[in-house]
Each structure stands twice: as C-alpha cells, then as structure tokens.
C-alpha positions as CSV (number, residue, x, y, z in Angstrom):
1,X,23.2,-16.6,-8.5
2,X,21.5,-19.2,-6.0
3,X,17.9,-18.6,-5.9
4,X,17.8,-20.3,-2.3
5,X,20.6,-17.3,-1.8
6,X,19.3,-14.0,0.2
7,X,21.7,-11.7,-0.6
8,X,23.5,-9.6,2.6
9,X,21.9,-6.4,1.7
10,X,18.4,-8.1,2.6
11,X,19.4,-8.8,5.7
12,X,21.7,-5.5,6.9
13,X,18.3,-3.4,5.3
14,X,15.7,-5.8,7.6
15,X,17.8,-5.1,10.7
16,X,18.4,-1.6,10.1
17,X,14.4,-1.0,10.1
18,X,14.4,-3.5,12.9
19,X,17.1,-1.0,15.1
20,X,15.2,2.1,13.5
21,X,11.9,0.7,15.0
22,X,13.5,0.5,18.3
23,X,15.4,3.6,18.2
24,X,12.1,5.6,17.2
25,X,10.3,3.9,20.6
26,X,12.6,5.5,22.9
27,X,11.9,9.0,21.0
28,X,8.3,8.4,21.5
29,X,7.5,7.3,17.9
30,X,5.7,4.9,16.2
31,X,7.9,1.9,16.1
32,X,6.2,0.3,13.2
33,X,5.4,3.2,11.6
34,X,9.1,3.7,11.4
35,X,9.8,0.1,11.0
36,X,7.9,0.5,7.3
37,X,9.7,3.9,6.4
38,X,13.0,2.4,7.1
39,X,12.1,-0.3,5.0
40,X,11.6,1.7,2.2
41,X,14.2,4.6,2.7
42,X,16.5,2.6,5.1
43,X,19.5,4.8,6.2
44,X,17.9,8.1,5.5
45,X,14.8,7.1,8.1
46,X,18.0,6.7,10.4
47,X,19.5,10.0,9.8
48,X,15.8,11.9,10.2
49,X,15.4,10.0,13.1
50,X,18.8,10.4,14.4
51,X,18.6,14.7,13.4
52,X,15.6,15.6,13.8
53,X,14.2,13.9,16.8
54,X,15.0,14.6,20.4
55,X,15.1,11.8,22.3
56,X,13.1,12.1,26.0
57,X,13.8,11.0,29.3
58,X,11.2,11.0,32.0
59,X,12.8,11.1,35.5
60,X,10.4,9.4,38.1
C-alpha cells in the first residue's frame, strides 16, 4: 500500500462526523461535541442522533 494513499474509509468517516456535526446543530446540539463522538463511533453517533433526538423548529 501507498503511504501517500488515504484510504476511502478516512474520508467517508471524516464527512460522516462532518454531516453528524451539522445534523446535531439543527437539533440544538453541540456540533463539535458531536463532531468528536462521530469520529470515534461514526454511524452509531448517526443513529442516536437520528433516534433519539427530536429535531425543533421555531416559527417566528
């Protein structure tokens, strides 16, 4: 293997956190916080976010 090669599964787990972040801002949640947790658990900080958080919408 190519030292100067990232492998894919680098780069899919960095933008999951990266969509994780974001998805846990509109739920009211720490983005980064979340951002960290997905980097370590990656698609089970998805699924908790995804099942166990409401997501809320302010009408002004």
């Amino acid at each position: 293997m190519d030292p100067n090669v990232v492998p894919g599964y680098f780069v899919g787990w960095g933008t999951l956190a990266l969509i994780n972040a974001g998805l846990a801002q509109g739920k009211r949640r720490s983005g980064f916080n979340w951002f960290l947790l997905s980097l370590l658990f990656g698609p089970l900080a998805t699924f908790a976010l995804v099942a166990f958080f409401e997501t809320r919408i302010e009408m002004h």
